[in-house]
C-alpha positions as CSV (number, residue, x, y, z in Angstrom):
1,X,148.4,-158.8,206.9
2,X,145.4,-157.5,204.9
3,X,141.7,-157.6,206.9
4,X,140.6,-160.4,204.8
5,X,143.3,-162.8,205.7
6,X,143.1,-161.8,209.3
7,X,139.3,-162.8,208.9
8,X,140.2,-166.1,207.2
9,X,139.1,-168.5,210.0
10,X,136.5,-165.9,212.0
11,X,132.6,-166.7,211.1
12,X,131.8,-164.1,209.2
13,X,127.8,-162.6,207.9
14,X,127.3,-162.4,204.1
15,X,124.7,-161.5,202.0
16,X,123.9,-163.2,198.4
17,X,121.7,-160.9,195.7
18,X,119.5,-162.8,193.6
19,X,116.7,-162.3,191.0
20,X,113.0,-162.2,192.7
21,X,111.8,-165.8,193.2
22,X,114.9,-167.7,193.3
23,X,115.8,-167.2,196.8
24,X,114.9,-170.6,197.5
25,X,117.2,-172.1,194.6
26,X,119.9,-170.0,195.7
27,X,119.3,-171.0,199.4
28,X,120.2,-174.8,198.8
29,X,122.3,-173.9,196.7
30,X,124.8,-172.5,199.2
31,X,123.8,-174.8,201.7
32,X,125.9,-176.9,199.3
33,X,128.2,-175.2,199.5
34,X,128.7,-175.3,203.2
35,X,126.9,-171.9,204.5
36,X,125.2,-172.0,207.9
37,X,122.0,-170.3,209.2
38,X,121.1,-170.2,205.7
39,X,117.9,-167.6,205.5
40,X,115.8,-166.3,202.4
41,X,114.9,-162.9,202.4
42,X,113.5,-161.0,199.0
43,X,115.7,-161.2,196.4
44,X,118.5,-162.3,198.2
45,X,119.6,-164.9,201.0
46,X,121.9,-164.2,203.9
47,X,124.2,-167.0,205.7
48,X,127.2,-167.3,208.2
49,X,130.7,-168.9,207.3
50,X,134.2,-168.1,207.2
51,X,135.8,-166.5,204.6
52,X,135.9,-169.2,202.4
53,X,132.3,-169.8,202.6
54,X,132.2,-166.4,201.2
55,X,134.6,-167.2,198.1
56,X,133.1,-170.3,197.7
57,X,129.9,-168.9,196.5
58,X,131.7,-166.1,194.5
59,X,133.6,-168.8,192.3
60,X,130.5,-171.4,192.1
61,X,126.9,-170.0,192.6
62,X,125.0,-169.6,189.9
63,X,121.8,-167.8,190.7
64,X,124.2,-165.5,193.3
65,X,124.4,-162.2,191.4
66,X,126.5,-160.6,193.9
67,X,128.4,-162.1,197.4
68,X,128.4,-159.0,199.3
69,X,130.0,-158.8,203.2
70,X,128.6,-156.1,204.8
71,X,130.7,-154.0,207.5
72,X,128.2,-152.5,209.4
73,X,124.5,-151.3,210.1
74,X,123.3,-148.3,211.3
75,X,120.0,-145.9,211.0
76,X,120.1,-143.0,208.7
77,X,117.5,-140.6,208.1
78,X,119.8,-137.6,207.5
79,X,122.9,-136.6,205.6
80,X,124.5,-136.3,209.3
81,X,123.5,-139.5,210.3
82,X,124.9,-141.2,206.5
83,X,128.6,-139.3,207.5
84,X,128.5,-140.2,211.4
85,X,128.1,-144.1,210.3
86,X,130.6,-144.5,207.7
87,X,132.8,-142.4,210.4
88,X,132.3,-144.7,212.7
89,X,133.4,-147.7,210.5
90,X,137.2,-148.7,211.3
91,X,138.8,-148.4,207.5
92,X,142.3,-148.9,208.2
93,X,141.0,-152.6,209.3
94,X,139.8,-153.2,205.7
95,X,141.8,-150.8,203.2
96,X,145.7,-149.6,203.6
97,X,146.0,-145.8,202.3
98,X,146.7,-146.9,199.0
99,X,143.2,-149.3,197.9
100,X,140.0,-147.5,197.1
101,X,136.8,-148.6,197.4
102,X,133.8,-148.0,195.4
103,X,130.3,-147.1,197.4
104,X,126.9,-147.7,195.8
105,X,123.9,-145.8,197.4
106,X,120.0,-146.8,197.3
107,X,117.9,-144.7,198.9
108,X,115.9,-141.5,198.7
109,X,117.5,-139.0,201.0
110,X,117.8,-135.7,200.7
111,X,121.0,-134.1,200.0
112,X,122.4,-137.5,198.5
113,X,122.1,-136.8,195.0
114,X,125.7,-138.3,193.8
């Protein structure tokens, strides 16, 4: 059974990207489709549901510009601290040894430079 279908019926937290100044569009927009504790933050909008909720606004939001479902949070103010945290994140719940995943970074830390 893959992590996602394990999740299927679990309330899960998302995160929706969005231009600057249509959070508020994009807010009732998902409350349309069903999210709970909808909340607008800049450029983006965050709300609870199950995995469906989360497909939902992948297939039918059109201000969304990404659906993302984040794993984890933690501080990181050094390289150590990056490595420590994605340690810390249990993988073989999300990917078997044969699926990749792609990781984006923002930030301005030193030693990150790829």
């Amino acid at each position: 059974m893959t992590a996602l279908r394990a999740h299927s019926t679990q309330t899960l937290s998302w995160f929706a990207t969005c231009p600057k100044g249509l959070e508020g569009l994009l807010r009732e927009e998902l409350l349309g489709f069903g999210a709970l504790d909808v909340k607008e933050t800049v450029a983006g909008v965050s709300f609870v549901g199950p995995l469906s909720s989360g497909y939902r606004a992948c297939l039918w939001s059109r201000l969304a510009t990404q659906i993302l479902l984040p794993l984890t949070e933690f501080a990181c103010s050094s390289v150590e601290d990056l490595y420590a945290g994605t340690h810390s994140i249990p993988w073989s719940d999300h990917l078997s040894p044969r699926e990749t995943i792609a990781v984006r970074y923002s930030g301005n830390l030193a030693g990150i430079n790829n």
